[in-house]
Structures are given as C-alpha cells and as structure tokens.
C-alpha positions in Angstrom: -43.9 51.0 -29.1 -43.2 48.4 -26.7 -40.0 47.3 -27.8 -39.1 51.0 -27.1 -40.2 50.8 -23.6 -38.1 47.4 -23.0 -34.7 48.8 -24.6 -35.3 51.4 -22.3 -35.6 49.7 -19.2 -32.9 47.3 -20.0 -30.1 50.7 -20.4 -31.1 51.9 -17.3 -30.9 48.4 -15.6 -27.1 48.7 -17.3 -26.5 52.0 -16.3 -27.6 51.2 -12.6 -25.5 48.1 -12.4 -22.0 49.7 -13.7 -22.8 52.7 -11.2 -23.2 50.2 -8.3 -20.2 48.4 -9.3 -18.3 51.5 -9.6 -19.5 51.9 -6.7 -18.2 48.9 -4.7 -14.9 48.9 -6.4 -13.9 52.5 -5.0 -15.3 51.5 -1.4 -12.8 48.3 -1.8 -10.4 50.6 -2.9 -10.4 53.3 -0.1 -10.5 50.1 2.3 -7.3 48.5 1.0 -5.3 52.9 1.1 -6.6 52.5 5.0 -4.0 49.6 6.0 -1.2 50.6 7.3 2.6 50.0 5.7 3.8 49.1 8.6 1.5 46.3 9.5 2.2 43.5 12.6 2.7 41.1 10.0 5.8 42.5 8.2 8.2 40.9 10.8 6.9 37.8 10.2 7.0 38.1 6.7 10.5 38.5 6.0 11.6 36.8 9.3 14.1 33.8 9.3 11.7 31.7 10.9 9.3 32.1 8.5 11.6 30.7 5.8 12.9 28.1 7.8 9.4 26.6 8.3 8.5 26.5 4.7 11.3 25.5 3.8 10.8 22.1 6.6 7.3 21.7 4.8 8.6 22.2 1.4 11.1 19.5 1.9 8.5 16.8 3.7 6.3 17.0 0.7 8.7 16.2 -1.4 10.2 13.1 0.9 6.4 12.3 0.5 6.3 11.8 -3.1 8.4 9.1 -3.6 6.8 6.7 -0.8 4.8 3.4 -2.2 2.5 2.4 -0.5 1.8 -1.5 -0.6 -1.8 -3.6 0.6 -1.3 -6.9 0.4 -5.3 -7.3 1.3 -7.8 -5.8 -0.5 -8.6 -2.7 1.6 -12.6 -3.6 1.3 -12.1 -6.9 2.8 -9.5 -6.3 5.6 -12.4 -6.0 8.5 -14.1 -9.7 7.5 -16.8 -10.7 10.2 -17.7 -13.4 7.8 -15.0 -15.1 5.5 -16.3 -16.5 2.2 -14.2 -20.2 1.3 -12.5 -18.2 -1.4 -10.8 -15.8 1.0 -10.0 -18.8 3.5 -8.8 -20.4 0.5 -6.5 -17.8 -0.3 -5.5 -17.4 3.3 -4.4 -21.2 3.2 -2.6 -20.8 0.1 -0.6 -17.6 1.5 0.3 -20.1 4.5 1.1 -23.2 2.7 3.4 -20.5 -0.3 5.1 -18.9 2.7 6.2 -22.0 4.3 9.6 -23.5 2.9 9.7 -27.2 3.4 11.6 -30.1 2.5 9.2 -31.9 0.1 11.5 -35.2 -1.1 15.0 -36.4 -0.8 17.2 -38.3 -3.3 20.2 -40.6 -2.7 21.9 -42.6 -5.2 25.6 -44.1 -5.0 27.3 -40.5 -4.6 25.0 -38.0 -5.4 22.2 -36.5 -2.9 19.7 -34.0 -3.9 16.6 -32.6 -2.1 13.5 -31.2 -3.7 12.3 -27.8 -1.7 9.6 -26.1 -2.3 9.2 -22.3 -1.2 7.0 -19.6 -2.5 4.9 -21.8 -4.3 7.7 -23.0 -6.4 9.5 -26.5 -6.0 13.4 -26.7 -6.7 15.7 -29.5 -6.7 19.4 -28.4 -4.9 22.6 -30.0 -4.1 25.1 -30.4 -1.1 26.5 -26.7 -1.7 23.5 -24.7 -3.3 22.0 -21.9 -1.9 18.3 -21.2 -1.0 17.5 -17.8 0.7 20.9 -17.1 2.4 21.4 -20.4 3.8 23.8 -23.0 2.5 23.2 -26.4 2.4 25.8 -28.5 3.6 24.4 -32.3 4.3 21.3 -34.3 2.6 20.5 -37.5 4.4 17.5 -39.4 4.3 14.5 -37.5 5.2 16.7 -34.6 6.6 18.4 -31.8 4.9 20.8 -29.5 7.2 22.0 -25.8 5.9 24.1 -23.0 7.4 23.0 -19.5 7.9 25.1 -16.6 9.3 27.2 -19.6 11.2 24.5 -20.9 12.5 23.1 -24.4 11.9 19.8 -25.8 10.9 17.7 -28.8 10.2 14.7 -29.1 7.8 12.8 -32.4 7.3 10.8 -34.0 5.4 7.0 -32.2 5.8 3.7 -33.0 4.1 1.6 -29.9 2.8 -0.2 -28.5 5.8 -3.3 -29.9 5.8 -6.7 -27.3 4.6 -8.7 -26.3 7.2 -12.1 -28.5 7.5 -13.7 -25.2 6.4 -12.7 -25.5 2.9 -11.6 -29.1 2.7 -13.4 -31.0 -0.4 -13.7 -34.4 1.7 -14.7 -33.0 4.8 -17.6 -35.6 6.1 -20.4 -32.8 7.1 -22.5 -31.3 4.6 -22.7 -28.0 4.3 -26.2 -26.0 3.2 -26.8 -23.1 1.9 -30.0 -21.9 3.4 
C-alpha cells in the first residue's frame, strides 16, 4: 500500500516539473518574439569595420603561433637572492664558453698554426682559415691577427679566466656549513 502512495507522489513530482518547465520555455520564448528586427546592433553587424577588425585579430593570432619562445635561465631561478656554487659554477662556465681566446701558438720552419678555443670547443687553424666571420691573416708568436668586415684585429695569448674565490677548490678560507 505504501509503494502505491510513493509511485504516486513521484508522477505528480514529474508532472509538476514538465509543467514548470513548459512553463519557463514559453516565457523564454515570448521574451526572445519581443526584440525588435531592427535592433541598434544590425549596423554593426554587417558593417565594414566590423570585418576589418576581426579580420586584424584573426591575422595577429595566427602571426602568434609561429613565435618560439627561448629561456636561457631556468624561469624558477631567474630572481636569485642567494646563488648556490652550482649556479655560480654555471655562470662561470657560460663566461669562460663565451669568451674566444687564443689558447696556444705553433711555429715551425714554414708552417704557423694557433689553437683557439670558443664555445667550449678548442680548434687548431691556419694563416687563411676562418673562425666566426673573421679571417686570419698573420700568426706570430703569442699573437694571432684576423680581418673582419675590413677591419683589423689582434688576439693574444690568454689564460682561462680565473673562477671566482666563491667556487674556487684551493681557495685558503674554509667554508662551513652551519
């Protein structure tokens, strides 16, 4: 008998929701027959300018796609207060790897050659070779001079920079960690 009672209730829950939603859906309905056909915004709709601006945005998203973007930091560490040894290790190394420098010079009878080292690479060139747009045109001892754009220039003999007391292994103070 109960079970009758609940089946009951639960139709005429039903019936009272699809009337109320029936309801809603015709006073929707009636709202959207009120607007006029001739609304403000059916200039702007089919206006020139209209077009011509998404057209300009259309385009600048798609000029957007095809840009890389390229960190050379990691984007967490750019803001250091307080630099571990690693990252003034790394710092060094990025110094010392963008640095070219004439490492060593060799002369025998009539051959000179000069050992460079750039980018963290060391190459051995000639009187004529090229290195980055310049041309070398003269190896004496200790001394290397190249050409670039007409212009002339000397490069001698350098040492590696030296590391920064920070992160040197023979530095005399000792260091705790506390």
């Amino acid at each position: 008998m109960e079970h009758r009672h609940v089946k009951d209730l639960f139709w005429v829950v039903v019936v009272l929701a699809a009337i109320i939603l029936g309801a809603v859906n015709y006073r929707a309905f009636s709202r959207e027959n009120k607007i006029p056909m001739q609304s403000k915004y059916s200039k702007m709709a089919l206006s020139e300018e209209l077009l011509q601006q998404i057209k300009q945005i259309e385009t600048s998203i798609s000029d957007r796609q095809s840009f890389v973007f390229l960190v050379k930091k990691d984007p967490l560490e750019q803001n250091l207060i307080v630099k571990t040894k690693v990252d003034l290790e790394k710092e060094w190394q990025a110094k010392v790897n963008s640095i070219m420098r004439l490492a060593a010079t060799f002369i025998a009878d009539d051959s000179q050659w000069a050992t460079i080292e750039y980018k963290g690479k060391s190459n051995v060139y000639k009187v004529g070779d090229k290195i980055e747009n310049r041309t070398i045109t003269e190896i004496i001892d200790g001394q290397l001079t190249y050409t670039v754009s007409g212009r002339k220039g000397i490069l001698k003999l350098a040492p590696i920079p030296e590391k920064p007391a920070a992160i040197s292994e023979n530095k005399n103070a000792k260091s705790y960690n506390w």
